[in-house]
C-alpha positions as CSV (number, residue, x, y, z in Angstrom):
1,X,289.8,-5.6,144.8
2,X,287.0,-6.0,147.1
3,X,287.9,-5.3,151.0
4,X,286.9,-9.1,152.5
5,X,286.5,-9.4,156.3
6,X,287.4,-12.7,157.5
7,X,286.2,-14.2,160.9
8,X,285.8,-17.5,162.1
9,X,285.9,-19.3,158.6
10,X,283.6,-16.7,157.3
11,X,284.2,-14.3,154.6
12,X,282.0,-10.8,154.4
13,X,282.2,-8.7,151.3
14,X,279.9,-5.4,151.5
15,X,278.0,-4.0,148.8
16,X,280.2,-0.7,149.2
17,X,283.5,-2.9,149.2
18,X,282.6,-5.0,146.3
19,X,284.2,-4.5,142.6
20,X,282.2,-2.9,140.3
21,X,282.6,-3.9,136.4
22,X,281.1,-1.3,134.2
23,X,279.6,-3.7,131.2
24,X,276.6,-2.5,128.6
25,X,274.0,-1.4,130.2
26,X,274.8,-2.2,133.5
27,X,277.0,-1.7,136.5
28,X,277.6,-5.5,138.0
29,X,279.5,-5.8,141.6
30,X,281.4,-9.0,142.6
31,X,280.3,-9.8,145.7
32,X,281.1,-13.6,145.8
33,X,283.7,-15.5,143.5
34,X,286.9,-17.2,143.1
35,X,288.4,-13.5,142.7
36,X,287.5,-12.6,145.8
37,X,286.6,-15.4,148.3
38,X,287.9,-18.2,146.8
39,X,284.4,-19.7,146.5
40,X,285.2,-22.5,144.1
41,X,281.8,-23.5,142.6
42,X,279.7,-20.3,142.8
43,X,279.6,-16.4,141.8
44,X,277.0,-13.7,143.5
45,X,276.6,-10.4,141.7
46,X,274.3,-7.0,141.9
47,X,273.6,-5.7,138.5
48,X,272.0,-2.5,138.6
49,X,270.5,-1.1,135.3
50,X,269.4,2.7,134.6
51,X,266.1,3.5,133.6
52,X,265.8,2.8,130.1
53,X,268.8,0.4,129.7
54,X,268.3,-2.6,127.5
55,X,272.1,-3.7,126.2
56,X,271.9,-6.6,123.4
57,X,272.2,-9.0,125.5
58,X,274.5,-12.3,126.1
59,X,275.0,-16.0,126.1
60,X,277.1,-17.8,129.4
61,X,278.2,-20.8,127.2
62,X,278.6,-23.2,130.8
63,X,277.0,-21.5,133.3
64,X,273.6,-21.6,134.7
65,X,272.6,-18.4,136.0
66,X,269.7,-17.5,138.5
67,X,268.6,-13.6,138.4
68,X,266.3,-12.5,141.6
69,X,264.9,-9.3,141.2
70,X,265.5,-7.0,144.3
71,X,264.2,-3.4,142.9
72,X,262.6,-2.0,139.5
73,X,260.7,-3.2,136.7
74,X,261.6,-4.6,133.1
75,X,261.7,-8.0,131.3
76,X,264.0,-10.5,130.7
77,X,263.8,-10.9,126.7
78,X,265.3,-14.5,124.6
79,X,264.9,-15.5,121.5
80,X,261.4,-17.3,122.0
81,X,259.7,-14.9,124.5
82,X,260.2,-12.8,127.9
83,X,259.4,-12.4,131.8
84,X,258.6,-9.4,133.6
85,X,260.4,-8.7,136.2
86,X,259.6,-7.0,139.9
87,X,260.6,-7.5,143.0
88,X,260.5,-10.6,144.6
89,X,260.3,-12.5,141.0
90,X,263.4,-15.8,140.3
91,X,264.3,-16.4,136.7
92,X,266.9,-19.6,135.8
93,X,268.5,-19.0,133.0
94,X,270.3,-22.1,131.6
95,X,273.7,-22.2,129.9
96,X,273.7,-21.6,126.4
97,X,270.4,-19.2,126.5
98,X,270.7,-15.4,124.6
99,X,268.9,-13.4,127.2
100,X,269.0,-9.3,127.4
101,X,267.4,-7.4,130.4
102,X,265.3,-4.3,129.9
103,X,265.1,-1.9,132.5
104,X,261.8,0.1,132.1
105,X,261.5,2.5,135.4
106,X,260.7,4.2,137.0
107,X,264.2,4.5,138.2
108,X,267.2,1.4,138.1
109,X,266.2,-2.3,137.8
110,X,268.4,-4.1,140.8
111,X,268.9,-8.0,140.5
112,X,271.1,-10.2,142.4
113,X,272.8,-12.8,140.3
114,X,274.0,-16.2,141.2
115,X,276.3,-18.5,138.9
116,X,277.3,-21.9,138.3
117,X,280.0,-23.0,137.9
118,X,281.7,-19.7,138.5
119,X,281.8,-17.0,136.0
120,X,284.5,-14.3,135.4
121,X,282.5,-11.3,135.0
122,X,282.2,-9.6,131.8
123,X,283.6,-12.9,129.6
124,X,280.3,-13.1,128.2
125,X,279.8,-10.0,126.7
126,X,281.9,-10.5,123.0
127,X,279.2,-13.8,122.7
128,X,276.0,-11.8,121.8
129,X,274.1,-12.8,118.8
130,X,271.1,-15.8,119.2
């Protein structure tokens, strides 16, 4: 579990401190959730993805989820097309969407993701198909 420093109503994870679930492709840290904070409508994440990565992909069946890409390059592939992605670059990815991310180097792709309503990590993985 995920040391939390709490101080005047605040709660503080570090990256270092947050819990890291190893899922295809990817490592993904909880840095914000009801697992952790007892945030009750929201969950923060950093997914880092080697070089070359590029699991199936997923579907998040209630949750809205909004990637922003803080290092790397790849894409962000659905059934109907794709984004690159860089630094600096927002995607929203609505519930119900198949999505896969494709890291393509050089070195990890680093994005930091926000859901809504709260996601327990990993759920989504057994839901892959479009």
């Amino acid at each position: 579990m995920a040391e939390v420093a709490r101080e005047g109503g605040l709660q503080r994870v570090h990256r270092d401190d947050a819990q890291v679930f190893p899922l295809p492709g990817r490592d993904w840290r909880l840095c914000v959730g009801p697992e952790n904070t007892g945030a009750q409508r929201v969950t923060v994440g950093v997914a880092t993805f080697p070089e070359g990565s590029a699991p199936d992909g997923h579907v998040h069946e209630r949750e809205e989820e909004v990637v922003y890409i803080l290092e790397g390059r790849g894409r962000l592939v659905t059934p109907d097309g794709s984004v690159d992605l860089e630094p600096g670059v927002s995607v929203y990815i609505p519930p119900g969407l198949h999505h896969a991310t494709v890291s393509a180097g050089p070195g990890p792709l680093e994005l930091l993701s926000i859901f809504s309503p709260p996601v327990v990590p990993g759920s989504y993985e057994a839901r892959t198909g479009t």
